[in-house]
N, CA, C and O of each residue as an XYZ file, in Angstrom:
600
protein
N     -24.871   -135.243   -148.691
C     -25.639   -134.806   -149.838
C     -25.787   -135.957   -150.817
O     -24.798   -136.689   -150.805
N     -26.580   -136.261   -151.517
C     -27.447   -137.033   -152.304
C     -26.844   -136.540   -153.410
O     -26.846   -135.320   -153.570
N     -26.099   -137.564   -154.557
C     -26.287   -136.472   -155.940
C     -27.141   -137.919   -156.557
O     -27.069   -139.147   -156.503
N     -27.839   -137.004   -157.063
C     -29.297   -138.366   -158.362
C     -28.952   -137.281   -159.527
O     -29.034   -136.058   -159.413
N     -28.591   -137.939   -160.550
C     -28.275   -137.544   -162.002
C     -29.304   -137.977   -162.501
O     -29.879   -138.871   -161.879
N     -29.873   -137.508   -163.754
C     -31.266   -138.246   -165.045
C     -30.390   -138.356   -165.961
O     -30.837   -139.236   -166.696
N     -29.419   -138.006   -166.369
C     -28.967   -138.976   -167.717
C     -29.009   -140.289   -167.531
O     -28.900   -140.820   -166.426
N     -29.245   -141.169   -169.107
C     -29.192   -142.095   -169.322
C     -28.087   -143.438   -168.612
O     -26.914   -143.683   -168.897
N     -28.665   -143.868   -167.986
C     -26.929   -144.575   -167.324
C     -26.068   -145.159   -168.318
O     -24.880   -145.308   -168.032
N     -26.640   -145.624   -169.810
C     -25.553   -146.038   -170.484
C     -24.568   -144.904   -170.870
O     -23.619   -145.227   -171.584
N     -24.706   -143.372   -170.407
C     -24.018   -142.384   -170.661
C     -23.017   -142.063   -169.212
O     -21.999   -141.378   -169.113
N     -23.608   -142.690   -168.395
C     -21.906   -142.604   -166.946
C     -20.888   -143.308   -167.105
O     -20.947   -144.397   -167.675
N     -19.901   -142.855   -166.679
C     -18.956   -143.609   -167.116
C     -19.038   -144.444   -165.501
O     -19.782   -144.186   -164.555
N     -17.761   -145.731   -165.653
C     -18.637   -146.870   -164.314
C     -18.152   -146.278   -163.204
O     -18.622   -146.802   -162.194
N     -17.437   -145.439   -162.995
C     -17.208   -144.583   -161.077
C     -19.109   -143.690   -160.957
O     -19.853   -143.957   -160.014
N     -19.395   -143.004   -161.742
C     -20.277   -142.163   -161.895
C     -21.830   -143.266   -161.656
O     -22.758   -143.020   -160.886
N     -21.714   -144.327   -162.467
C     -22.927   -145.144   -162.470
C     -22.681   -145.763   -160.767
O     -23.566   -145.549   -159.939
N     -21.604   -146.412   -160.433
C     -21.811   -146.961   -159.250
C     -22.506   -146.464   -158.304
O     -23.388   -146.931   -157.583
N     -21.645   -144.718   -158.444
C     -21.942   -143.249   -157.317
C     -23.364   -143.519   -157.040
O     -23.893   -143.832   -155.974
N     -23.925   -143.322   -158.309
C     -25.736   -143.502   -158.505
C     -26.292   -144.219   -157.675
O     -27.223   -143.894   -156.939
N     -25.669   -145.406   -157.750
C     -26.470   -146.546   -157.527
C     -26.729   -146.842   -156.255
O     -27.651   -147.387   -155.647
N     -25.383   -146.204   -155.908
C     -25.363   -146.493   -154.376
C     -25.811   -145.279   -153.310
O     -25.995   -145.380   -152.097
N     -25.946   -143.882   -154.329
C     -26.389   -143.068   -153.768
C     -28.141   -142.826   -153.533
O     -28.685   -142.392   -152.518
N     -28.791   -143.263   -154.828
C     -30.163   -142.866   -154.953
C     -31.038   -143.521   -153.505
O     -31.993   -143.040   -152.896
N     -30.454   -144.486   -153.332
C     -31.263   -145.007   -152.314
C     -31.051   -144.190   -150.824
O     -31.923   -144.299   -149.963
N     -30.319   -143.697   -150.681
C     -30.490   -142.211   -149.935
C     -31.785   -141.592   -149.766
O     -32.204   -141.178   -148.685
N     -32.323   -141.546   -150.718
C     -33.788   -140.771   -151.299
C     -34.470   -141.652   -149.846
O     -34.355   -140.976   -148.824
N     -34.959   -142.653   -149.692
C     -35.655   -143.638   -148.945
C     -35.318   -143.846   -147.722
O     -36.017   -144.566   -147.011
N     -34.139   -143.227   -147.241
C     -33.057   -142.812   -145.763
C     -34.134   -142.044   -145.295
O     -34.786   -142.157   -144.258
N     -34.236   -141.075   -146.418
C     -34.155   -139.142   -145.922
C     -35.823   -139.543   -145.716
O     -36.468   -139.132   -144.750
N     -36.280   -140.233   -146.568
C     -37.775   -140.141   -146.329
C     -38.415   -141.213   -144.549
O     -39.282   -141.028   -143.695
N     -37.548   -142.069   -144.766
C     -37.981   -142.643   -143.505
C     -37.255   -141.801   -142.075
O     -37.589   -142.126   -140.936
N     -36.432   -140.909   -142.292
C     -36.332   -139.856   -141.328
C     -37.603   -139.089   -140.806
O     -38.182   -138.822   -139.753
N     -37.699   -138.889   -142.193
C     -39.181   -137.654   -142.011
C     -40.029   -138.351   -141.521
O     -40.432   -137.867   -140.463
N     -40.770   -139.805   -141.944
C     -42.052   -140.407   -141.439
C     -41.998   -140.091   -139.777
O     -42.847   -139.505   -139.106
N     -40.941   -140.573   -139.420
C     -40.526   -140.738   -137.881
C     -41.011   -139.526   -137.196
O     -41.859   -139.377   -136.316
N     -40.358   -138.813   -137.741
C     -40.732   -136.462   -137.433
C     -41.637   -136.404   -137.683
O     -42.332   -135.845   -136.836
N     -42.293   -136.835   -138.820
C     -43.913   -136.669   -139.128
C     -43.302   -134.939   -139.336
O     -43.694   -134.090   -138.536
N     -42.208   -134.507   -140.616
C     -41.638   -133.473   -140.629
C     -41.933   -133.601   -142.092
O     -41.464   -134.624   -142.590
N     -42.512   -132.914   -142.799
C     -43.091   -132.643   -144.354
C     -42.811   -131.327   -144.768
O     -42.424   -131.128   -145.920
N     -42.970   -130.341   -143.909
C     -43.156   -128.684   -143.787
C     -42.574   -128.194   -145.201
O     -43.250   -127.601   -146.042
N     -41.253   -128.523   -145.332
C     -40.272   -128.190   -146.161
C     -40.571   -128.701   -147.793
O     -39.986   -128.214   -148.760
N     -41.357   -129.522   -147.853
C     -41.281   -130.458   -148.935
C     -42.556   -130.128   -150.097
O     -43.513   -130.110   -149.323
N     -43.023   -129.915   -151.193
C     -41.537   -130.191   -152.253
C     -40.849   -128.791   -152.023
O     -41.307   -127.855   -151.367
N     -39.744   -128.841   -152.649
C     -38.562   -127.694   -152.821
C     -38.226   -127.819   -154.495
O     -38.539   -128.696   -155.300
N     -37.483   -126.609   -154.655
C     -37.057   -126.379   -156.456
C     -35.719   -127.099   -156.606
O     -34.871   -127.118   -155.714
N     -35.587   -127.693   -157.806
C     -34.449   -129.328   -158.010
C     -33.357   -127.980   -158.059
O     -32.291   -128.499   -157.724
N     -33.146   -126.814   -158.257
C     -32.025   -125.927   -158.203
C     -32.220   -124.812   -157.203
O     -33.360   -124.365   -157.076
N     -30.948   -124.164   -156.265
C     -31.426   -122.975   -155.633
C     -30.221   -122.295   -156.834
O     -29.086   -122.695   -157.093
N     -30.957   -121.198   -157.368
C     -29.729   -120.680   -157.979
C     -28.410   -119.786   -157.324
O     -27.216   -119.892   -157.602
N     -29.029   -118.945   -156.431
C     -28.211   -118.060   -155.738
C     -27.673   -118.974   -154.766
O     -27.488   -118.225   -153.807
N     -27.382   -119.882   -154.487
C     -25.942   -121.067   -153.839
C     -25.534   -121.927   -154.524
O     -24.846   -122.834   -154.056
N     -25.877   -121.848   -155.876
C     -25.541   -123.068   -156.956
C     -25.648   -124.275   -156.201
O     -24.621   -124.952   -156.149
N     -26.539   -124.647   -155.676
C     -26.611   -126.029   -155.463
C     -28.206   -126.602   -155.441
O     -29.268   -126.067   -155.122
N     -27.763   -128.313   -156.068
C     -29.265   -128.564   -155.772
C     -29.763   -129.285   -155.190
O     -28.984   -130.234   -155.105
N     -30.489   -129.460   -154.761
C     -31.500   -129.917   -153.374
C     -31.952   -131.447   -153.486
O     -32.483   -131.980   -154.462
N     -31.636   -132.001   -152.321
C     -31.909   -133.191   -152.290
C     -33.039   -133.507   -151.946
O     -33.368   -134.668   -152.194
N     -33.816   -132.803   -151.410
C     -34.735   -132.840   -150.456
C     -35.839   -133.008   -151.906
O     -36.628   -133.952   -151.898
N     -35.822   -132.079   -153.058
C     -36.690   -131.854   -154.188
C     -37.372   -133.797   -154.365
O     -38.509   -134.267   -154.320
N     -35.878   -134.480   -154.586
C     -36.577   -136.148   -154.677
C     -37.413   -137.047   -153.748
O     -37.786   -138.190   -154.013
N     -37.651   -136.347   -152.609
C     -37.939   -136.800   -151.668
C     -39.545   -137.317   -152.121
O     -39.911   -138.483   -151.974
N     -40.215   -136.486   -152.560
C     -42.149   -136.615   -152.975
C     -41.645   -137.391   -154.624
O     -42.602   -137.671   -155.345
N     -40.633   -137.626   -155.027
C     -40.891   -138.113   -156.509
C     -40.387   -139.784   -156.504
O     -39.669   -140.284   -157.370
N     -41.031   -140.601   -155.141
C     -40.842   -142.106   -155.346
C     -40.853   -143.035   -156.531
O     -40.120   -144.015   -156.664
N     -41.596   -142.693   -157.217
C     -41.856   -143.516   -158.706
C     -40.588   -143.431   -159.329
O     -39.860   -144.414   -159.469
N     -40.270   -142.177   -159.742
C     -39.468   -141.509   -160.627
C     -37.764   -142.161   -160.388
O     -36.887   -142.574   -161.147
N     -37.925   -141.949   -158.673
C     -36.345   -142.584   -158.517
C     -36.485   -143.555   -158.077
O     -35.556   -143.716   -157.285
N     -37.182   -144.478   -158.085
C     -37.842   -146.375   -158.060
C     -36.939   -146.222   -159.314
O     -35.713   -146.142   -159.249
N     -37.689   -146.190   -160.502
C     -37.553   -145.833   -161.585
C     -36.114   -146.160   -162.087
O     -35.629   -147.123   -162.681
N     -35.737   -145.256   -161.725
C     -34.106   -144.610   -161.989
C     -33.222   -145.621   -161.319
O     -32.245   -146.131   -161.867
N     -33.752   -145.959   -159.727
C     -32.701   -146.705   -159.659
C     -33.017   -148.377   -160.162
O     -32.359   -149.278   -159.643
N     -33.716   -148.582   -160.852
C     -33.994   -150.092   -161.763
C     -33.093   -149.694   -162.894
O     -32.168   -150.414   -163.271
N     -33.375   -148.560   -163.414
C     -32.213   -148.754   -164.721
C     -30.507   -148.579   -164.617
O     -29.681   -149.077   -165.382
N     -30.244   -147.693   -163.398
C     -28.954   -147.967   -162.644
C     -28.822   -149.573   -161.985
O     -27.972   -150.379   -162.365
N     -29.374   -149.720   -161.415
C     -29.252   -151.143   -160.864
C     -29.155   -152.112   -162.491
O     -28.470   -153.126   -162.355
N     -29.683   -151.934   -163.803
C     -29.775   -152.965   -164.759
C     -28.541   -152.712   -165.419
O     -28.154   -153.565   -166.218
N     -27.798   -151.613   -165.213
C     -26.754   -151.280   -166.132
C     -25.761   -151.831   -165.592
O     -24.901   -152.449   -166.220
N     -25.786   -151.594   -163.862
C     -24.513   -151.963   -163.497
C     -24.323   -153.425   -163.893
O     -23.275   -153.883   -164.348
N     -25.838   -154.345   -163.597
C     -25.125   -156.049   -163.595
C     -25.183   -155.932   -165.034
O     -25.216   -157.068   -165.506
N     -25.208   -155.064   -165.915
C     -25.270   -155.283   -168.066
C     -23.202   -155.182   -168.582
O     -22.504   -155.657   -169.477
N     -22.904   -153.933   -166.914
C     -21.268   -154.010   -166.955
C     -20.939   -155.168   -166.354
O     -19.747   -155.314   -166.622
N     -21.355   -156.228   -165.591
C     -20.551   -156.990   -165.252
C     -20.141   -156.460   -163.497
O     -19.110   -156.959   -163.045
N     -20.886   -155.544   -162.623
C     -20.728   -155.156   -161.741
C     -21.558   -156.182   -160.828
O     -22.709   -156.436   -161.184
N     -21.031   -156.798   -159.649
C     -21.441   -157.213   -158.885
C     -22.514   -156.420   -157.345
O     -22.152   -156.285   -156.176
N     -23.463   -156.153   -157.804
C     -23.825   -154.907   -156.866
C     -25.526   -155.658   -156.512
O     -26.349   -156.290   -157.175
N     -25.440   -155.208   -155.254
C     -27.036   -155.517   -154.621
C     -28.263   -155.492   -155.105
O     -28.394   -155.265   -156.308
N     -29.436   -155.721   -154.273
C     -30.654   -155.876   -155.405
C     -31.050   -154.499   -154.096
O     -30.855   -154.949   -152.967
N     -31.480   -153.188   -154.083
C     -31.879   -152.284   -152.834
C     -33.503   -151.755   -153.490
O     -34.159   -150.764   -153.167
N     -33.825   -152.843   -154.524
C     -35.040   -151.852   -154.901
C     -36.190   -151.895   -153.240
O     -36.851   -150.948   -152.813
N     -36.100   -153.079   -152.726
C     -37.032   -152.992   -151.252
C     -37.230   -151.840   -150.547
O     -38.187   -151.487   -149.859
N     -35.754   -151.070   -150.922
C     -35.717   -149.969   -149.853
C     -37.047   -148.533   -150.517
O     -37.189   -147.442   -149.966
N     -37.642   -148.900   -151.484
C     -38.896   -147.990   -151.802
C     -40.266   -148.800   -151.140
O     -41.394   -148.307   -151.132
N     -40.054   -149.612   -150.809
C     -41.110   -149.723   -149.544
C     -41.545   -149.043   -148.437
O     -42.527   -149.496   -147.849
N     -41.105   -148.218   -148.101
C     -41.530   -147.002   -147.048
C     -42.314   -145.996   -147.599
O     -42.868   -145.101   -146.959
N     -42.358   -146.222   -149.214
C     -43.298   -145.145   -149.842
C     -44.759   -145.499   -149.138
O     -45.574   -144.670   -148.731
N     -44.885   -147.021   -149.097
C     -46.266   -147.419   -148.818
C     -47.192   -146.638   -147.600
O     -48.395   -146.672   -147.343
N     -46.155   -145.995   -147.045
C     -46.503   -145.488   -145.757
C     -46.555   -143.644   -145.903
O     -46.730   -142.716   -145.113
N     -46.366   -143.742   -146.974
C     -46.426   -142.260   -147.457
C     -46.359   -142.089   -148.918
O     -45.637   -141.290   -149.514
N     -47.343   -143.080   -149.525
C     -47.955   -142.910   -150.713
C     -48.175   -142.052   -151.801
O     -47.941   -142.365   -152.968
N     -48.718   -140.742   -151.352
C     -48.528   -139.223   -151.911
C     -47.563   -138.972   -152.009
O     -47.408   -138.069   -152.831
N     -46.396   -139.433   -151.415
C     -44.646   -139.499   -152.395
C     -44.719   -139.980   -153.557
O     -44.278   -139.212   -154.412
N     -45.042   -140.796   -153.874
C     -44.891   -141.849   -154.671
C     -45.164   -141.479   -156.161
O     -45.938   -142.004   -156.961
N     -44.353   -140.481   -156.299
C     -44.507   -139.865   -157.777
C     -43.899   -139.752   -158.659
O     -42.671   -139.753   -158.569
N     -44.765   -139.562   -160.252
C     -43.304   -139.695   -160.733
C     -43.394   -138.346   -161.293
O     -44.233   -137.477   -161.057
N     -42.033   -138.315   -162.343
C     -41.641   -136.583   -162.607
C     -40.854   -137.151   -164.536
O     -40.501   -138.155   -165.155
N     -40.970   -135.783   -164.677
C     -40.383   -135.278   -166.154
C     -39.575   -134.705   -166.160
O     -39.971   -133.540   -166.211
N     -38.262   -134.754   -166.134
C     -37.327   -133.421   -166.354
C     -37.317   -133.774   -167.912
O     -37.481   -134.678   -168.731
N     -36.823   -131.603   -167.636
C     -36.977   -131.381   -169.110
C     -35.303   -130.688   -169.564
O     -34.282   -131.025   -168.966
N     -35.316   -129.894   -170.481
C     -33.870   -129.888   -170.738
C     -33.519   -129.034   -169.722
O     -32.611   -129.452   -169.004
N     -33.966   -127.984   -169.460
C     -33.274   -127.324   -168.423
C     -32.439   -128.432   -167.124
O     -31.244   -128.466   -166.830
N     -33.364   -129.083   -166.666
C     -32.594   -130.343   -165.824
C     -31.423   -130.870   -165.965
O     -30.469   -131.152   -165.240
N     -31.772   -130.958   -167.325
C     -30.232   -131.875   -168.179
C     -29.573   -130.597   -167.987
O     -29.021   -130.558   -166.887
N     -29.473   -129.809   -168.494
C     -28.659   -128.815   -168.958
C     -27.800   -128.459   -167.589
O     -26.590   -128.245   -167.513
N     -28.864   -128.458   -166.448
C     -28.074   -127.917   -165.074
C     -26.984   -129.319   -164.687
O     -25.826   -129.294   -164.269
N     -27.666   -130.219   -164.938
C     -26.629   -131.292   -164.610
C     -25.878   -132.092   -165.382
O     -25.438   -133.163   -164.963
N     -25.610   -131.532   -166.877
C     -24.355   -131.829   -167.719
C     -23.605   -131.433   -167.359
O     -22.644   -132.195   -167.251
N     -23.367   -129.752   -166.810
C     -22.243   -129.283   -166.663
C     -21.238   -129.954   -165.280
O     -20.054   -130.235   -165.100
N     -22.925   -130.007   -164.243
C     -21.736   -130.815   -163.324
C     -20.523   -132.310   -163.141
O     -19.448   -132.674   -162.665
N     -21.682   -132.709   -163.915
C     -21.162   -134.301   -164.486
C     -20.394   -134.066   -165.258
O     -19.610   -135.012   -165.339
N     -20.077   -133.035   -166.134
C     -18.581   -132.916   -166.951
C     -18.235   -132.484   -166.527
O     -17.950   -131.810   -167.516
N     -17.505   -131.655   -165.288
C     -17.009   -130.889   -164.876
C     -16.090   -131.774   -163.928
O     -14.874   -131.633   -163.796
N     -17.076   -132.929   -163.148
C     -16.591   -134.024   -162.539
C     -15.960   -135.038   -163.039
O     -15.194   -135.729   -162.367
N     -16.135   -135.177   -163.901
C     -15.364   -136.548   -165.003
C     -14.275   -136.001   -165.566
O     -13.205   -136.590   -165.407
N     -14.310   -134.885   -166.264
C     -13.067   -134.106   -166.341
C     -11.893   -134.019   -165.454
O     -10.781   -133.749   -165.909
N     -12.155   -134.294   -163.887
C     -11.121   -133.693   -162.831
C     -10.771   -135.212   -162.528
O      -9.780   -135.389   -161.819
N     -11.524   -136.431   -163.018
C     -11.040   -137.401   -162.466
C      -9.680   -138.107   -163.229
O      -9.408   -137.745   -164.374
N      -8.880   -139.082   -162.570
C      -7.299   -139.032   -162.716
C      -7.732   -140.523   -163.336
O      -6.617   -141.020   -163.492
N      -8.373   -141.195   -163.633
C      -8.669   -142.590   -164.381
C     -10.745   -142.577   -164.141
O     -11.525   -142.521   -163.190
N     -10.849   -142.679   -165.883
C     -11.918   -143.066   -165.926
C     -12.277   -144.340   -166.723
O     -11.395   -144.881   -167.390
N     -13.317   -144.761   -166.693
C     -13.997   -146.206   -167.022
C     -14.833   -145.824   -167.180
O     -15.430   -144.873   -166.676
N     -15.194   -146.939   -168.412
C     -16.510   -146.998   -168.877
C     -16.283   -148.870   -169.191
O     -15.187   -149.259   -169.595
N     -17.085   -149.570   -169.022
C     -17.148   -151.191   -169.022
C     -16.279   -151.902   -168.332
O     -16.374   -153.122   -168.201
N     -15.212   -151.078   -167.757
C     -14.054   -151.753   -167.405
C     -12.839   -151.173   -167.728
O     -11.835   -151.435   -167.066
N     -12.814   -150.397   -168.692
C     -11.646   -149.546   -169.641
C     -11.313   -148.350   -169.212
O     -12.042   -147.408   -168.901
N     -10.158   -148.446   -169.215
C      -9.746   -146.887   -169.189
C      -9.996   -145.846   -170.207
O      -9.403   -146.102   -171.254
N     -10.713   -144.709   -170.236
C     -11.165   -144.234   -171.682
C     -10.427   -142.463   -171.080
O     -10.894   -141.842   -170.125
N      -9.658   -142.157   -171.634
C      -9.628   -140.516   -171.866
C     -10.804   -139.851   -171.827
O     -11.828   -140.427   -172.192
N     -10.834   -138.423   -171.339
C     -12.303   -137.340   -171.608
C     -12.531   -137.025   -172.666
O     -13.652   -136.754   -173.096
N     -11.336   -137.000   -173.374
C     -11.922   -137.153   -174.474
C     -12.692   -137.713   -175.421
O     -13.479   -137.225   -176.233
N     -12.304   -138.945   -175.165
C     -12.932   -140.286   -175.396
C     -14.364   -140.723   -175.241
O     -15.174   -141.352   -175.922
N     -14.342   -140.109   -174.020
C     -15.670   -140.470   -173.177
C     -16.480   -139.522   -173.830
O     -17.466   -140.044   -174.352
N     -16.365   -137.927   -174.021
C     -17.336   -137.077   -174.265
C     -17.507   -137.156   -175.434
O     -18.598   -136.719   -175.798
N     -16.537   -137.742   -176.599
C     -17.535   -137.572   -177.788
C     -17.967   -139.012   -177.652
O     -19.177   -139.238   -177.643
N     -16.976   -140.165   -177.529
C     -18.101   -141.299   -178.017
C     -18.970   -141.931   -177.477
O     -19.788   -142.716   -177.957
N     -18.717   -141.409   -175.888
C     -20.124   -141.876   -174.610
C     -21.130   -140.507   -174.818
O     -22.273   -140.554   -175.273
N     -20.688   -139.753   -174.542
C     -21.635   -138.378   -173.640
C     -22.655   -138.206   -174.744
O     -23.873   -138.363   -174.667
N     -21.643   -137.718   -176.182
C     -22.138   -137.322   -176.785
C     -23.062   -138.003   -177.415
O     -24.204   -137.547   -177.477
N     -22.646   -139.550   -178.155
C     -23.529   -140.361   -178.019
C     -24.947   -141.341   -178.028
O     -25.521   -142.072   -178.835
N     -25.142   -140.865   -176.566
C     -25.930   -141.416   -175.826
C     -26.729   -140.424   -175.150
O     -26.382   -139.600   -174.304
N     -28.283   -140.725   -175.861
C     -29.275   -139.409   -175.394
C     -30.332   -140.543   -175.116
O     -31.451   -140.254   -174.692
């Protein structure tokens, strides 16, 4: 499973931003699966199913721009921490071949709203967190990162 967050990346703390960074490009996996299948059927889908609480990876699949996008400002944050991490924007080159992906999107608060809780819910359970390098308490983090940083 794919998790792609829209908060601001200067608001992850650095386990959460890496997750991102290294996850979004997933999006460009799943899509060059499909070219191959010439398998679309399914696509788009709703960013939440409510009755399994979970949300769908598959939803990013048609929104190329959006998580191009996203992962340039994950990718700018990590080298702004001092993270040594790859350049993977190439891997949105397969849009070219399926263009009508290549979109971008708006979330609105509801979005946020579904995926604050998980992202605090997750940072909360973790046993050492960071933010620049530092060890910061949840507490710490949620009022003077989370809260913050909009």
């Amino acid at each position: 499973m794919t998790r792609i967050d829209i908060h601001p990346p200067k608001q992850l703390c650095d386990q959460h931003l890496l997750s991102n960074h290294r996850e979004i490009k997933r999006i460009c996996n799943r899509l060059h699966q499909r070219l191959l299948k010439n398998n679309f059927h399914d696509i788009p889908v709703t960013f939440y199913e409510i009755e399994a609480d979970k949300f769908k990876e598959l939803f990013w699949l048609d929104k190329g721009l959006w998580t191009y996008n996203r992962y340039l400002e994950l990718h700018q944050e990590c080298l702004e921490r001092g993270f040594n991490v790859s350049d993977f924007s190439g891997n949105w080159d397969v849009y070219r071949r399926k263009n009508s992906f290549f979109r971008d999107w708006k979330p609105v608060k509801y979005h946020y709203d579904l995926l604050e809780k998980r992202v605090l819910q997750r940072v909360s359970g973790m046993k050492v967190i960071r933010y620049h390098g530092k060890e910061i308490s949840f507490e710490d983090y949620f009022e003077k990162i989370w809260k913050s940083v909009k």
